[in-house]
Each structure stands twice: as structure tokens, then as C-alpha cells.
N, C-alpha and C positions, 0 to 999 in steps of 0.2 A: 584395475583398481575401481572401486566402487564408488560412489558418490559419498557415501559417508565416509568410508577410507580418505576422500581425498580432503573431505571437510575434516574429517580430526587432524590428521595432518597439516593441513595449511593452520586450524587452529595452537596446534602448538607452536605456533612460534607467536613469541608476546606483538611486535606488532599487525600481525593480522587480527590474532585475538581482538585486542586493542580498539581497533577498527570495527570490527564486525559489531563488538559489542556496543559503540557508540552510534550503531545505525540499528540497535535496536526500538526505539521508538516508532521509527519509518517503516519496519519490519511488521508490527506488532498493527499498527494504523493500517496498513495492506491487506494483513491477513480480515483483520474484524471490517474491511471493507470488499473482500471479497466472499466471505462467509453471507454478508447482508445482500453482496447480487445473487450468491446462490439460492440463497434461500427465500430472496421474493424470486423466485427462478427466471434471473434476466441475463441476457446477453450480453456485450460491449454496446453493442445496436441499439438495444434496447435506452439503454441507462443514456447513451448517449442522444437519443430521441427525448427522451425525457426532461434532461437539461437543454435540447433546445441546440445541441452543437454538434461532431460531427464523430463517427466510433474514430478514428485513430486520435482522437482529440481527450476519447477514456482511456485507451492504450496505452499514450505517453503518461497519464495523470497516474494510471496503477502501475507501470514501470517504472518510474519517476522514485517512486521511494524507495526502490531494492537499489536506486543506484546515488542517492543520497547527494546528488548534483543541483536539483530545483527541489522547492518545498512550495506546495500548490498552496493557493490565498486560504483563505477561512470562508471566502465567498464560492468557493468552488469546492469546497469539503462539503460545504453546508448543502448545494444544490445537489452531490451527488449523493447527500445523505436524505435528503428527501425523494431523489430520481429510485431509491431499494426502496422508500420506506419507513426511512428511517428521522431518526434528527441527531444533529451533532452536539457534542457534549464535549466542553474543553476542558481540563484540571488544571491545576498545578499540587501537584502532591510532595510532601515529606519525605 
């Protein structure tokens, strides 16, 4: 079975669904932060030198949201968004 086979699958049933979909935030926060270390092309290493702290210390911070357990501060979004390049930008939308 295929990785998509096994994801349509698990997603038909309403509580996984459910689920999945309410860790899309987290989901969506991961990806646009790791599109931004690709593309200042850095490492874990890297990004992690950059805030000043240690790579498995960026490891757990971008694992941390596929598994919806901790939510990192706004002080550690923000460092790691300036360690790509970047700056952090919070909403709240409609």
C-alpha cells in the first residue's frame, strides 16, 4: 500500500479526518518554515548556529508541529524566522 493509499484511507474515517484537519495550522506553519530554510539554503546546523542554540534543539522545534503535542513561543518562531531571513508575521483571519 502506498503512502497515499494509506492516507486516503485513514482519512476516511471522520475521526482521523477530524484530527488531521485541526493540526492543519501546525502543518501549514512547518511547511512555510521549511520552504524559508530551503531557500536561504540552510541546514538544521545552520539555522541552529544562527539562533544561538543547538541542531537537535531545531529538529524537535520543526517535528514539534507534525505532532501537535508543544506549540514553540513567538520568541522562538520569531528567532528562527530571522535565523532563514525571514520575519514573523502573526494574523488572525475570518
Amino acid at each position: 500500500m502506498s503512502h497515499s493509499q494509506l492516507k486516503q484511507k485513514a482519512l476516511s474515517r471522520e475521526s482521523v479526518r477530524k484530527e488531521y484537519e485541526e493540526l492543519e495550522p501546525e502543518f501549514h506553519l512547518l511547511r512555510e518554515m521549511l520552504r524559508a530554510r530551503k531557500e536561504a539554503g540552510l541546514s538544521q546546523a545552520d539555522v541552529a548556529e544562527r539562533m544561538g542554540t543547538k541542531p537537535p534543539a531545531v529538529t524537535r522545534l520543526e517535528s514539534s508541529l507534525t505532532s501537535g503535542r508543544h506549540s514553540p513561543s513567538i520568541a522562538t518562531l520569531k528567532k528562527y524566522a530571522e535565523a532563514v531571513g525571514c520575519h514573523l508575521e502573526i494574523k488572525l483571519v475570518h
